[in-house]
Backbone as a chain_set.jsonl record, in Angstrom:
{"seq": "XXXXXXXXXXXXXXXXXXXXXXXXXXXXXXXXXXXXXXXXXXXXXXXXXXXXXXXXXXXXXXXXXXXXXXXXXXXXXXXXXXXXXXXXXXXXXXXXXXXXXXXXXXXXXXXXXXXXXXXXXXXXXXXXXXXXXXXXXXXXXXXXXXXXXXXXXXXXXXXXXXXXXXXXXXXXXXXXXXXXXXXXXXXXXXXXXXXXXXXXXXXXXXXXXXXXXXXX", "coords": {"N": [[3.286, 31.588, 7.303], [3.179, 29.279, 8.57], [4.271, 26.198, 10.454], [3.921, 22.851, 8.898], [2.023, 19.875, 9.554], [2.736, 16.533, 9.674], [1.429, 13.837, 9.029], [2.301, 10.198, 9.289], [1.821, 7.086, 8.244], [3.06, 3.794, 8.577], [4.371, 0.963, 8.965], [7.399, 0.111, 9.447], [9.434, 1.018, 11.795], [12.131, 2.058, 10.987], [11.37, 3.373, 8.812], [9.765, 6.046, 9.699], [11.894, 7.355, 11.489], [13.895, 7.776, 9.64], [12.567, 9.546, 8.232], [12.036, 11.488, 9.862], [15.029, 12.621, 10.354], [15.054, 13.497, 7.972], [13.61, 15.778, 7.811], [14.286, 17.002, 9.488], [15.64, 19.614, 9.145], [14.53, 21.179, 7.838], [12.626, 24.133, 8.499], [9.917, 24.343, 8.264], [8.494, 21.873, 8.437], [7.296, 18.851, 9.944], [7.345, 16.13, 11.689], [4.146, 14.891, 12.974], [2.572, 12.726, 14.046], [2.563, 9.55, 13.971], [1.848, 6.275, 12.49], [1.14, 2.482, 12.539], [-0.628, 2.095, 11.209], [-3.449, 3.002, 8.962], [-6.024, 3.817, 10.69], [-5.523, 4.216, 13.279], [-4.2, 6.129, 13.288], [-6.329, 7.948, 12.544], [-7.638, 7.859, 14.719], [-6.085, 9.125, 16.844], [-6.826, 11.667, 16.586], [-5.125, 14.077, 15.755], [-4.244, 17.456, 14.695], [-3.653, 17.519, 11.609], [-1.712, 18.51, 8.738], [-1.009, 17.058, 6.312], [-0.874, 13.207, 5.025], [1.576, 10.856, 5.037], [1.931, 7.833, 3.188], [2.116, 4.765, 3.388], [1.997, 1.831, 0.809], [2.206, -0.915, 1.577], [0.497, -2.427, 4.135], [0.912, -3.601, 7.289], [-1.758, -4.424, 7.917], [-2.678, -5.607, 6.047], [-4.725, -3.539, 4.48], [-5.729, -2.264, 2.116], [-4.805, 0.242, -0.647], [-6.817, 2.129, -1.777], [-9.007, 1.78, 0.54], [-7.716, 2.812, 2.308], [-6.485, 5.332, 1.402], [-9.741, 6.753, 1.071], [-11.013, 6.582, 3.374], [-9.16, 8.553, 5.033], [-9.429, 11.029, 2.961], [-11.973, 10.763, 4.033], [-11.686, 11.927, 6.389], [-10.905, 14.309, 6.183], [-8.334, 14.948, 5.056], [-5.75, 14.747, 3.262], [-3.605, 12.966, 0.973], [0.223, 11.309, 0.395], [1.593, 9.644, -1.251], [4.067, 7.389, 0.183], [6.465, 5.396, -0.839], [8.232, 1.99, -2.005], [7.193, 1.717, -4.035], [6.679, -0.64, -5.791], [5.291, -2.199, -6.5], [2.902, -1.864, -9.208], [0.203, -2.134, -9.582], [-0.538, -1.519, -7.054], [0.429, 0.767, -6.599], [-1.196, 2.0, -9.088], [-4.185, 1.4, -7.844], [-4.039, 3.527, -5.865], [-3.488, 5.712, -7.319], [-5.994, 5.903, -8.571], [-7.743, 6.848, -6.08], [-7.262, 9.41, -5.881], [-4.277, 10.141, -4.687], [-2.58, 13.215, -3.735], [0.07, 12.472, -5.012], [3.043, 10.049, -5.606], [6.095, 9.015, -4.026], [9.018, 7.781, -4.129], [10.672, 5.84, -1.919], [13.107, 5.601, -2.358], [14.349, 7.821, -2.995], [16.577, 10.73, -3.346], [16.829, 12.776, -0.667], [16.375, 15.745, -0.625], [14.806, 15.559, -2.811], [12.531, 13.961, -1.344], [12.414, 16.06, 0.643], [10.935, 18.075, -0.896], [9.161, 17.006, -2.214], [7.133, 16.276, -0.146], [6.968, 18.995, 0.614], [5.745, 20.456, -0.939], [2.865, 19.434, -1.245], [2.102, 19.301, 1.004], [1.064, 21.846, 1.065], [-1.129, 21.274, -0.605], [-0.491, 20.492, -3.703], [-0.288, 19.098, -6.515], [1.584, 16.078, -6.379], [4.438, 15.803, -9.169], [5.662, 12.583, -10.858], [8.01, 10.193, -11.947], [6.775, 7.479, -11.292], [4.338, 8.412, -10.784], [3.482, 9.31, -13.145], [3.229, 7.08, -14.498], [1.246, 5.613, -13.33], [-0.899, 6.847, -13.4], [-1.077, 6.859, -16.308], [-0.96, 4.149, -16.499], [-2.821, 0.818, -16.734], [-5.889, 0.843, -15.642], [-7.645, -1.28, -15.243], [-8.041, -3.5, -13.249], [-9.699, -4.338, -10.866], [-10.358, -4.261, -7.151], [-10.214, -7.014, -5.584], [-10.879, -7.094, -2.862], [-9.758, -8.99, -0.675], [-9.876, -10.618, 2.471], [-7.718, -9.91, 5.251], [-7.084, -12.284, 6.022], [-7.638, -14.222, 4.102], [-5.552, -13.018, 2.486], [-3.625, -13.71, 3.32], [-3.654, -16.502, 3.253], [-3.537, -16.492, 0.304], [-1.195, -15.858, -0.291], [0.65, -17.12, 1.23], [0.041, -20.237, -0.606], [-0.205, -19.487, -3.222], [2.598, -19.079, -3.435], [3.442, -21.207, -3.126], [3.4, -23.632, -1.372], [2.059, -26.22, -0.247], [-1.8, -27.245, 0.426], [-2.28, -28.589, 2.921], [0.643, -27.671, 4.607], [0.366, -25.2, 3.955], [-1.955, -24.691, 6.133], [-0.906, -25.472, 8.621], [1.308, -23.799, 8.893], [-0.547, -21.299, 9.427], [-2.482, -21.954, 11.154], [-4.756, -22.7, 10.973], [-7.394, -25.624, 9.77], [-7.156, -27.656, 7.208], [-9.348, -27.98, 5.986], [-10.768, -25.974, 6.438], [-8.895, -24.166, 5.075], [-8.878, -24.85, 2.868], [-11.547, -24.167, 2.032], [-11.397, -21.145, 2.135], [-9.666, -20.706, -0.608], [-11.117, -21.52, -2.259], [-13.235, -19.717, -1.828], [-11.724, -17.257, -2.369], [-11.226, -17.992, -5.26], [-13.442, -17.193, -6.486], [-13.749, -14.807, -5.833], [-12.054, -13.265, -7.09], [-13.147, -14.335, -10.102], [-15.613, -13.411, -10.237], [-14.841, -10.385, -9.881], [-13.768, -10.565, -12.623], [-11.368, -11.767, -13.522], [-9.462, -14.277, -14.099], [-9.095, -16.856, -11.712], [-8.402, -19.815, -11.47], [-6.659, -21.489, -11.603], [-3.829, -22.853, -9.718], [-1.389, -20.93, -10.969], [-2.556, -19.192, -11.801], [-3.582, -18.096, -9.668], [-1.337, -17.172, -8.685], [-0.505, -15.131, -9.811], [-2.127, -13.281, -10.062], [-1.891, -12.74, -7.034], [0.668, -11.314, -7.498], [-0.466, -9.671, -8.76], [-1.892, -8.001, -7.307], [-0.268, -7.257, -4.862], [0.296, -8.902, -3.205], [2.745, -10.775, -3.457], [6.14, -10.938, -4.548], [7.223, -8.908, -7.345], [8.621, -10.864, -9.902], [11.631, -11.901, -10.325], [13.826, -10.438, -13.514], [15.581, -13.093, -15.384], [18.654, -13.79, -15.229], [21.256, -12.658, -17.606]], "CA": [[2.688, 30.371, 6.762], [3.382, 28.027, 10.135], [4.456, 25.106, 10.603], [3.35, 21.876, 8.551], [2.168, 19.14, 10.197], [2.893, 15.634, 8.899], [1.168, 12.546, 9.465], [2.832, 9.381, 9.085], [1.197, 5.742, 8.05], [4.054, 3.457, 7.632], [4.427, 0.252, 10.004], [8.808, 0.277, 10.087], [10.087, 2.321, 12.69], [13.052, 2.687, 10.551], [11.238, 4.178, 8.015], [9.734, 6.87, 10.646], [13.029, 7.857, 12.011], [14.645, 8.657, 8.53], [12.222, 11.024, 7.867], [12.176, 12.446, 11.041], [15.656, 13.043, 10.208], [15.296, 14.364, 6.776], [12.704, 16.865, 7.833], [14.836, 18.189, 10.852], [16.569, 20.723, 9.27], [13.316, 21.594, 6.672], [11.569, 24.687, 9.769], [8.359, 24.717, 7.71], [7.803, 20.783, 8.236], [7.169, 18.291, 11.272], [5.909, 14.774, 11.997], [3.555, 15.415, 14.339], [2.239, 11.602, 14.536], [3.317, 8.25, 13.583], [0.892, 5.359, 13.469], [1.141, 1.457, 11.447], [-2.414, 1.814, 10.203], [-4.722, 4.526, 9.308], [-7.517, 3.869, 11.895], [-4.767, 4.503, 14.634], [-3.318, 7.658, 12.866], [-7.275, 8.897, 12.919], [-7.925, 7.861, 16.435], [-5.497, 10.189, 17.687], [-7.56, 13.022, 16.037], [-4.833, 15.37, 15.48], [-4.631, 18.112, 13.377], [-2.647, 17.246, 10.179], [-2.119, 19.053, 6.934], [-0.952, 16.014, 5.079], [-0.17, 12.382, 5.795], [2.829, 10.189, 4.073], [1.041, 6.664, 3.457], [2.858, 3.364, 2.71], [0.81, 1.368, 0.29], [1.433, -2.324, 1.729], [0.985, -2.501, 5.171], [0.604, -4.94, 7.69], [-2.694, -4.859, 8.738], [-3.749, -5.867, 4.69], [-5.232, -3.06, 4.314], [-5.668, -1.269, 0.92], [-4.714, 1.058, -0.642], [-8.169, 2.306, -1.612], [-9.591, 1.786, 1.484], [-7.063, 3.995, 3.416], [-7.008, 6.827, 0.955], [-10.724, 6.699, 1.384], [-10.843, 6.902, 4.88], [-8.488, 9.838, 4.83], [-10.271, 12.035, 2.64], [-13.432, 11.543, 4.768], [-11.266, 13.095, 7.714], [-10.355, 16.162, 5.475], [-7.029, 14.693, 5.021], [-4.65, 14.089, 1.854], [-2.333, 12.056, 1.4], [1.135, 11.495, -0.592], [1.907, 8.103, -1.075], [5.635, 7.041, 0.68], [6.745, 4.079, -0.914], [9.025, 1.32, -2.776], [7.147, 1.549, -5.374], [7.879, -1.58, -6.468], [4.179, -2.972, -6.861], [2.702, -1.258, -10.375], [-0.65, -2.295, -9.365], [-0.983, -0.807, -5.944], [0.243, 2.608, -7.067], [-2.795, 2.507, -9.458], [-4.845, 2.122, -6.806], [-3.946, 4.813, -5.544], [-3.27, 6.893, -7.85], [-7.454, 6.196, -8.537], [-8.031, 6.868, -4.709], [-7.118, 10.414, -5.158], [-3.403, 10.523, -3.653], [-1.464, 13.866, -4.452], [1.564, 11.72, -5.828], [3.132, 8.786, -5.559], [7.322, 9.275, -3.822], [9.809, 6.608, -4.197], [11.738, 5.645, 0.003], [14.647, 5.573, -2.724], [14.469, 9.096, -3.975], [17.375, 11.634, -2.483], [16.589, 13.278, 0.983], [15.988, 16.709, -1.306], [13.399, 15.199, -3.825], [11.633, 13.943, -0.657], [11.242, 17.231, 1.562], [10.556, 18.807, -1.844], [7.798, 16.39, -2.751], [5.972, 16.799, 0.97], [6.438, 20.406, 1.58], [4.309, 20.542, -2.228], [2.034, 18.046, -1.188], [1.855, 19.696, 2.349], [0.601, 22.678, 0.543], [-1.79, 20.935, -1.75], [-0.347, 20.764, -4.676], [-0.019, 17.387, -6.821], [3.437, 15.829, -7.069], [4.595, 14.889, -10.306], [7.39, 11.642, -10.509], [8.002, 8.794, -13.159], [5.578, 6.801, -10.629], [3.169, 8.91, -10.348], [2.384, 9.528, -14.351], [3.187, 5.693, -15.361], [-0.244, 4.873, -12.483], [-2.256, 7.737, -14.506], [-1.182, 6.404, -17.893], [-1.175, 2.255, -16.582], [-3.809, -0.021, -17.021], [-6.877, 0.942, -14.37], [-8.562, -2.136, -15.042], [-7.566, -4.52, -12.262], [-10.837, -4.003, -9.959], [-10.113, -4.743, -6.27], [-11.7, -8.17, -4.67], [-11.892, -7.444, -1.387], [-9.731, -9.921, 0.262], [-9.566, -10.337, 4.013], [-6.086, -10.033, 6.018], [-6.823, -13.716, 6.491], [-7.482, -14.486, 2.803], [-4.268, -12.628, 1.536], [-2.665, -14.817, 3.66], [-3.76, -17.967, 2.852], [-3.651, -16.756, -0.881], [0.116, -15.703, -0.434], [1.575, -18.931, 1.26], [-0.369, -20.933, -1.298], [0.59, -19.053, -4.126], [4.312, -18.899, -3.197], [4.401, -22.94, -3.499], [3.347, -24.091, -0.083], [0.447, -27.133, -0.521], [-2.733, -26.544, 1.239], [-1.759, -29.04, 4.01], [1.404, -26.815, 4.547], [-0.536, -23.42, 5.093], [-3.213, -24.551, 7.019], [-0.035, -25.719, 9.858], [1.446, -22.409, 9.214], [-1.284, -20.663, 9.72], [-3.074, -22.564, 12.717], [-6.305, -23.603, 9.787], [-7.455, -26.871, 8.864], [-7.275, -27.613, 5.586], [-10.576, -27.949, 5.002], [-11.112, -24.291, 5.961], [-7.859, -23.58, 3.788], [-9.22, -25.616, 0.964], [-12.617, -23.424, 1.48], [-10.81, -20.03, 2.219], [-9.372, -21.189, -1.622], [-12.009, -21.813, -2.647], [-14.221, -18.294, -1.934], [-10.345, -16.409, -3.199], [-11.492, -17.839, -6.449], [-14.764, -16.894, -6.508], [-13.76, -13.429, -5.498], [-11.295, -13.305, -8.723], [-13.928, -14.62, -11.131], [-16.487, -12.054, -10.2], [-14.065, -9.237, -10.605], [-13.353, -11.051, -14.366], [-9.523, -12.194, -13.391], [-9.436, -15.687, -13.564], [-7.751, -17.693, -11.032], [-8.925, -21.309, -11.504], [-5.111, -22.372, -11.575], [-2.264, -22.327, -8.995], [-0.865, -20.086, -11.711], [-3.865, -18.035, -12.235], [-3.431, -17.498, -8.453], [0.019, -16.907, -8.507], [-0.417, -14.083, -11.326], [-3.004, -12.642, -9.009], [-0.912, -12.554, -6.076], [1.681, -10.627, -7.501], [-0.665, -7.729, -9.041], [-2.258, -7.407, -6.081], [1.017, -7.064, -4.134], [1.216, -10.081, -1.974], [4.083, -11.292, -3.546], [7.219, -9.769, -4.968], [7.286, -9.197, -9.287], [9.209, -12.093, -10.409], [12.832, -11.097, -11.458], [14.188, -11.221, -14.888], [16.292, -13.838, -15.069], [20.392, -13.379, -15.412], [21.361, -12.86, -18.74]], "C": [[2.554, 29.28, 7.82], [4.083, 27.124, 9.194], [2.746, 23.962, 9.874], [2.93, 21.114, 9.395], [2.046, 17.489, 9.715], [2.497, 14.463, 9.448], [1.569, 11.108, 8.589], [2.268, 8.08, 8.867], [2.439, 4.508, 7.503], [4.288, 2.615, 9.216], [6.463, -0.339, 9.896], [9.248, 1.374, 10.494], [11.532, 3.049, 11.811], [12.911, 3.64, 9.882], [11.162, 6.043, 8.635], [10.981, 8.061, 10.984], [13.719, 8.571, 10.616], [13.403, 9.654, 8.001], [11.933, 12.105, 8.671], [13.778, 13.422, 10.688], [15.877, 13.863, 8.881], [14.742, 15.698, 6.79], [13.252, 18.093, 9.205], [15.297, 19.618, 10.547], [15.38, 21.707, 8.23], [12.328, 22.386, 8.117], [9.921, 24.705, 9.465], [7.756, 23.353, 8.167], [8.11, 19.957, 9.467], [6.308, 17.007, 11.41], [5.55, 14.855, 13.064], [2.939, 13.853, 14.701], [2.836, 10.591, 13.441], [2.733, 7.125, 13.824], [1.311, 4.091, 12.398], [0.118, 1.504, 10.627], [-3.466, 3.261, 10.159], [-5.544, 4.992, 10.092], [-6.41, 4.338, 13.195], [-4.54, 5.823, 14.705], [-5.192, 8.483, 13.099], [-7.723, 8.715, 14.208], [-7.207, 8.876, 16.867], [-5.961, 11.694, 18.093], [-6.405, 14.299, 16.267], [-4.531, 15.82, 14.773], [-3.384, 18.019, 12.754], [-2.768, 18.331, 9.138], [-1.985, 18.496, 5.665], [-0.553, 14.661, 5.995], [0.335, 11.232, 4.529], [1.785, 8.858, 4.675], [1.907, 5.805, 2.905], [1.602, 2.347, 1.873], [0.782, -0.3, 0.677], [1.669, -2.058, 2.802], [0.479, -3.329, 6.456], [-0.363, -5.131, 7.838], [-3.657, -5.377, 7.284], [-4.5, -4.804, 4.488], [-5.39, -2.301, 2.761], [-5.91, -0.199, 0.392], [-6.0, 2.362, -1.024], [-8.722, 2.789, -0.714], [-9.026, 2.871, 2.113], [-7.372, 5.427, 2.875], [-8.439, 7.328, 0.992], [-11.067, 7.602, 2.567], [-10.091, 8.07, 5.422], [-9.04, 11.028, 4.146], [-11.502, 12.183, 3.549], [-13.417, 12.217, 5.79], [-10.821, 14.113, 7.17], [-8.622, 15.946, 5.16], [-6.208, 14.204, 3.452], [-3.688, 13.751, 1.747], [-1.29, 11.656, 0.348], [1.627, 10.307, 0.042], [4.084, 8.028, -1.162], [6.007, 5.815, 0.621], [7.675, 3.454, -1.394], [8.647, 1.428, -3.998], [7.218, 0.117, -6.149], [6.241, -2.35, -7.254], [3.119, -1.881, -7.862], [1.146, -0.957, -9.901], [-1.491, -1.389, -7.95], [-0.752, 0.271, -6.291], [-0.707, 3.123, -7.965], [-3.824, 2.57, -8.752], [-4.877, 2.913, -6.487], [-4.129, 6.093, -5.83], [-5.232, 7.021, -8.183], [-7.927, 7.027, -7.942], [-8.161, 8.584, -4.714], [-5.6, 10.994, -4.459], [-3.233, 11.675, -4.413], [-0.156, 13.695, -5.225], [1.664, 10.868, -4.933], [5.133, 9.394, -5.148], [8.07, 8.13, -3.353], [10.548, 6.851, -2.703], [12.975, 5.783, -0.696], [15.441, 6.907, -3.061], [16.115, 9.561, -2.758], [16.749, 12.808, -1.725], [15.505, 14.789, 0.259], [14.787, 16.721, -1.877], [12.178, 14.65, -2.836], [11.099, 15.013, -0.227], [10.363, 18.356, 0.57], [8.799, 18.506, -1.906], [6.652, 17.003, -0.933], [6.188, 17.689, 1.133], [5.523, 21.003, -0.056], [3.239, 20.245, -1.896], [0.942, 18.886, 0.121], [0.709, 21.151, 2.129], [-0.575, 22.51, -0.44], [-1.906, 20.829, -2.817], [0.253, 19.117, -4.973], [2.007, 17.476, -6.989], [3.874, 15.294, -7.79], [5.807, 13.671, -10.594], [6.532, 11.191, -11.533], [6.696, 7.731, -12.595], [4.465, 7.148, -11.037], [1.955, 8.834, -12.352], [2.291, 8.145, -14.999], [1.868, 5.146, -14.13], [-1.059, 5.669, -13.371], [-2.232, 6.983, -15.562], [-1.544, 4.393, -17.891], [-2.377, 1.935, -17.034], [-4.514, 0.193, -15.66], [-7.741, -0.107, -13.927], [-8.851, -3.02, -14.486], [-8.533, -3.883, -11.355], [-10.031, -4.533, -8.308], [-10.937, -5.927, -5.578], [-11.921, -8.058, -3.114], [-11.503, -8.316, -0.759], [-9.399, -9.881, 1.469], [-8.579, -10.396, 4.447], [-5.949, -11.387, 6.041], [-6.604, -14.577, 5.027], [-6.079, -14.199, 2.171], [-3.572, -13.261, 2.249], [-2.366, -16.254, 3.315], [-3.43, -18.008, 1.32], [-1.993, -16.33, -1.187], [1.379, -16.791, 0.017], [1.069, -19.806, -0.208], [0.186, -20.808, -2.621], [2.296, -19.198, -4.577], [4.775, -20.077, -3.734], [4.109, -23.738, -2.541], [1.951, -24.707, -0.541], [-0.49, -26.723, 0.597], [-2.529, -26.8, 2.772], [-0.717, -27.923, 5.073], [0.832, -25.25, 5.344], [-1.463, -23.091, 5.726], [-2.283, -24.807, 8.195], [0.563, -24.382, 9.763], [0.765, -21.191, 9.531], [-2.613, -20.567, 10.966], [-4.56, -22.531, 12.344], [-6.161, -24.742, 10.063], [-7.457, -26.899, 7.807], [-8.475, -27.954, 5.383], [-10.512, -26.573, 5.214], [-9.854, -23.235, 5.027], [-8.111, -23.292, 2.498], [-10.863, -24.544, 0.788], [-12.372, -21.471, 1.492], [-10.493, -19.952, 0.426], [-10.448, -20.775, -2.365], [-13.057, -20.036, -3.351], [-13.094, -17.569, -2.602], [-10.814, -16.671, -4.658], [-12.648, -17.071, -7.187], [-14.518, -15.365, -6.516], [-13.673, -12.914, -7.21], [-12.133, -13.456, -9.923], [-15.046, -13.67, -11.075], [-15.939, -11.076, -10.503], [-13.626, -9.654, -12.391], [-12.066, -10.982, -14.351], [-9.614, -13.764, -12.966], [-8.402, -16.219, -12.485], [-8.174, -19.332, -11.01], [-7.627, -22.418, -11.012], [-4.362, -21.931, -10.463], [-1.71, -20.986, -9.84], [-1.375, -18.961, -11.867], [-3.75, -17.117, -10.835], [-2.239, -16.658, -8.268], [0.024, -15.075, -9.109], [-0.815, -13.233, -10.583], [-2.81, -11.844, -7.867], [-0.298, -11.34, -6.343], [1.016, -9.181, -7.914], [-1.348, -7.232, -7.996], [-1.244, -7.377, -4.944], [1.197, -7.987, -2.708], [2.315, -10.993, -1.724], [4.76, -10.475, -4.762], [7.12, -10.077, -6.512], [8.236, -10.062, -9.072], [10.501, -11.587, -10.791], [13.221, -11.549, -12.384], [15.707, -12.198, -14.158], [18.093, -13.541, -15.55], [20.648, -13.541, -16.78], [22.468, -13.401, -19.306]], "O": [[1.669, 28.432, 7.708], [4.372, 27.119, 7.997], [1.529, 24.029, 10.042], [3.399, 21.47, 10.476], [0.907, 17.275, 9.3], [3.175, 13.998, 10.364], [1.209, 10.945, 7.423], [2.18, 7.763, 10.053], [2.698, 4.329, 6.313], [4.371, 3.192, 10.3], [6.637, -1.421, 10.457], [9.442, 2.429, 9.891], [11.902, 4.216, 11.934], [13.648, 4.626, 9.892], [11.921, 6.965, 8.337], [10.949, 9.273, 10.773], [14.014, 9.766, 10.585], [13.712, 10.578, 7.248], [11.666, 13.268, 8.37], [13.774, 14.652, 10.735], [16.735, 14.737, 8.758], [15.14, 16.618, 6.075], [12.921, 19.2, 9.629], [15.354, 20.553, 11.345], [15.58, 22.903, 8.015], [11.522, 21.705, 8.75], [8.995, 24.996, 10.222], [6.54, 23.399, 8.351], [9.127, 20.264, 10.091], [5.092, 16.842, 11.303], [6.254, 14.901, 14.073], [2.799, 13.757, 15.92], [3.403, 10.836, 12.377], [2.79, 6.654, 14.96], [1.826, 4.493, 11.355], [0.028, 1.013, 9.502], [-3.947, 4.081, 10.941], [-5.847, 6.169, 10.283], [-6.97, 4.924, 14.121], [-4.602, 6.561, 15.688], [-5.269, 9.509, 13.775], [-8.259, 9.685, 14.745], [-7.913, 9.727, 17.409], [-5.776, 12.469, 19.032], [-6.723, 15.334, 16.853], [-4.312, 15.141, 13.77], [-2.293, 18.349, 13.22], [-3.809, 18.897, 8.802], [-2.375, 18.843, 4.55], [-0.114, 14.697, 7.145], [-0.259, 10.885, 3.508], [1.184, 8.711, 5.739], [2.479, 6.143, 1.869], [0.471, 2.198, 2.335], [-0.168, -1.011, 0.348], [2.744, -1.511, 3.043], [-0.696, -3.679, 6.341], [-0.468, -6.344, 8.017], [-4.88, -5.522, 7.281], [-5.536, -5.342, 4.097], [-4.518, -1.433, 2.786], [-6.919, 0.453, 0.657], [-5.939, 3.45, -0.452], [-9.058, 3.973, -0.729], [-9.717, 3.828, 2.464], [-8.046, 6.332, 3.367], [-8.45, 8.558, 0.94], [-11.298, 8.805, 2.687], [-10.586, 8.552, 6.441], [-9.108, 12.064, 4.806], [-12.022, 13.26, 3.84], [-14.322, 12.898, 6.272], [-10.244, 14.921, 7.899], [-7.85, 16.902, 5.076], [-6.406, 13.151, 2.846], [-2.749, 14.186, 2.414], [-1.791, 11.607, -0.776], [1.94, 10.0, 1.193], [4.939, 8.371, -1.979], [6.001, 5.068, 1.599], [8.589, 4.277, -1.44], [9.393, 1.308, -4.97], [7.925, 0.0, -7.149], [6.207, -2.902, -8.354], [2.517, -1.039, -7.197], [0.767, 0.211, -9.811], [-2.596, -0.848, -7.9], [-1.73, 1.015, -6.374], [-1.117, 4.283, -7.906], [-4.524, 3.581, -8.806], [-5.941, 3.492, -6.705], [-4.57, 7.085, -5.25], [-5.768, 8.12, -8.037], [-8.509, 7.964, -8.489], [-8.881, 9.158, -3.897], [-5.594, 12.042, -3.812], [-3.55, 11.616, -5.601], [0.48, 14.53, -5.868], [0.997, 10.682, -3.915], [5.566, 10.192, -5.979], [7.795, 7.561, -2.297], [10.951, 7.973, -2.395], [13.973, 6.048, -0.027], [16.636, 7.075, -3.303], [16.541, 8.943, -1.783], [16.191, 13.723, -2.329], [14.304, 14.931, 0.492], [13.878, 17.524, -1.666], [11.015, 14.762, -3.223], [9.91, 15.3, -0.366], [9.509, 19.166, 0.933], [7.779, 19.181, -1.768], [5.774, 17.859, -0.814], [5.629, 17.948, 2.199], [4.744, 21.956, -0.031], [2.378, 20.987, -2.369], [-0.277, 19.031, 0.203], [-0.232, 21.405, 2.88], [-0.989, 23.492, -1.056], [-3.012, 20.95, -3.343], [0.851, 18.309, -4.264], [2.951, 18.182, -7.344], [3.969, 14.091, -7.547], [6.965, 14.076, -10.488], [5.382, 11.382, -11.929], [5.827, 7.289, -13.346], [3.644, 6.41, -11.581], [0.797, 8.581, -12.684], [1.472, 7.937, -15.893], [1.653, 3.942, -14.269], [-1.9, 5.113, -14.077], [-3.26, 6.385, -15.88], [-2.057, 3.653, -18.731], [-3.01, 2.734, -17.724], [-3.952, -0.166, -14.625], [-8.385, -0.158, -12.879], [-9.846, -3.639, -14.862], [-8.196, -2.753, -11.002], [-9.041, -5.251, -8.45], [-12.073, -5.807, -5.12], [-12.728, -8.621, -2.373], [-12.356, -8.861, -0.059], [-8.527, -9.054, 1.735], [-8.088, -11.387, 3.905], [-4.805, -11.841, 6.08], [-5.688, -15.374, 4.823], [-5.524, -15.02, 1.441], [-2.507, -13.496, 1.679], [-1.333, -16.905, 3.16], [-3.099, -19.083, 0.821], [-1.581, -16.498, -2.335], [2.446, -17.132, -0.493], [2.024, -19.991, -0.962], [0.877, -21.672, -3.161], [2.897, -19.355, -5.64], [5.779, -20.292, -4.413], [4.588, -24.854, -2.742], [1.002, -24.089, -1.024], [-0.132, -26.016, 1.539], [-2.54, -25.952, 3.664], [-1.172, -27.436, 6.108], [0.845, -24.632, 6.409], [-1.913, -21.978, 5.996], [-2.829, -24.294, 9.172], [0.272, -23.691, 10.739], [1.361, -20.166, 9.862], [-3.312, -19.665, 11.428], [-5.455, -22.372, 13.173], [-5.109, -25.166, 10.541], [-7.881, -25.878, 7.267], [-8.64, -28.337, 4.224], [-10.21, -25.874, 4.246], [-9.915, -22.1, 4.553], [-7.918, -22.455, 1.616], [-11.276, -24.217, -0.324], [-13.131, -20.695, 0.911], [-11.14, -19.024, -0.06], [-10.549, -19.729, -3.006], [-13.356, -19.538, -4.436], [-13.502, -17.117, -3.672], [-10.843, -15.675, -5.381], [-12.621, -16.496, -8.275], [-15.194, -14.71, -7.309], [-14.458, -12.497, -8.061], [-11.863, -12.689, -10.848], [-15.327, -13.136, -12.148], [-16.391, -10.568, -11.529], [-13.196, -8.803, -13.17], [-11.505, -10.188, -15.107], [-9.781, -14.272, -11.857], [-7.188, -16.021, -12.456], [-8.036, -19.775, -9.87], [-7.581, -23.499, -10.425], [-4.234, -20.729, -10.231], [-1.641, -19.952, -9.176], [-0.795, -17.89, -12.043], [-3.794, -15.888, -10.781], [-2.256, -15.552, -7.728], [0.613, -14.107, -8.627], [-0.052, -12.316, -10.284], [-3.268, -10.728, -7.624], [-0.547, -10.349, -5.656], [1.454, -8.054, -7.683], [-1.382, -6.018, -7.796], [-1.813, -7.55, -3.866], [1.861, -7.867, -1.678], [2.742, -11.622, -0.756], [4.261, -9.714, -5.591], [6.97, -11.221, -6.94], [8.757, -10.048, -7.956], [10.472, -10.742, -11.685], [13.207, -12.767, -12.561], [16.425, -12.115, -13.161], [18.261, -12.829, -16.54], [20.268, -14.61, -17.258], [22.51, -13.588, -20.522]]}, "num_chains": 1, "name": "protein.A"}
């Protein structure tokens, strides 16, 4: 059967390394590359049989987009994540991934899930069937690395003033960056008119963390 070969999308080295180590002792399986962003991992052009994808990752990219871009190189991909954002794993799960595998799972349930995966075969988890069964109806707007920035300080609590100095804007192009973010939102039919509306926004599109319940 050979050797697997495993391509990696996932911008912490830590992450990298622990699955380097989980897969050491697994002879069928092998990360053969290791890149932060998809366009890097296909520049390399080498031959894969699957590649582990993180769904937030720095360069803003989405999740959509990547799985996309991956299938059009003949490539499939098994989403390696926290999990934690409901919304992005529907993406995904749209996109096409083979499954959806929690960074929390045990070492086992990982090399399990990619040497399935590796083979082409879907992988079934609690993740994976609560993105099939969720709500699909959250369209994507399309915002730029620069936008989800401005719309994730802003959101958070930070006045416009505020994240146009953290961000090395003026606030007018803050206040019109703002501005088009809404516009995006209201075309897709998700209001954001409000700080709040934004806020809401934010969080299902995974630029900021779900809210925790509060202490009981």
């Amino acid at each position: 059967m050979g050797v697997k070969r495993i391509g990696v999308v996932e911008d912490h080295s830590s992450v990298v390394l622990g699955l380097k180590a989980m897969l050491a002792d697994h002879p069928g399986l092998v990360v053969a590359a290791a890149t932060p962003t998809v366009a890097e991992l296909l520049a390399l052009r080498t031959e894969l049989d699957l590649v582990l994808l993180d769904l937030r990752l720095s360069d803003g990219s989405s999740p959509t987009s990547n799985v996309d871009e991956l299938r059009a190189a003949g490539l499939q991909a098994l989403v390696f994540t926290g999990a934690e954002n409901p919304y992005l794993v529907r993406l995904a799960a749209k996109a096409g991934v083979l499954g959806v595998v929690r960074k929390t799972e045990r070492t086992e349930v990982v090399v399990a899930a990619i040497a399935a995966a590796a083979d082409g075969r879907q992988v079934v988890t609690t993740e994976w069937a609560a993105a099939i069964d969720g709500d699909p109806g959250l369209p994507d707007v399309g915002l730029s690395p620069r936008q989800r920035d401005v719309l994730s300080l802003y959101a958070s609590g930070e006045k416009a003033d505020r994240v146009a100095r953290l961000t090395g804007l003026t606030p007018h192009t803050v206040n019109d960056y703002l501005a088009r973010i809404r516009a995006k939102y209201a075309d897709a039919g998700r209001p954001a008119g409000t700080k709040i509306e934004l806020y809401k926004r934010a969080v299902e599109d995974g630029l900021l963390p779900m809210p925790e319940a509060p202490e009981p």
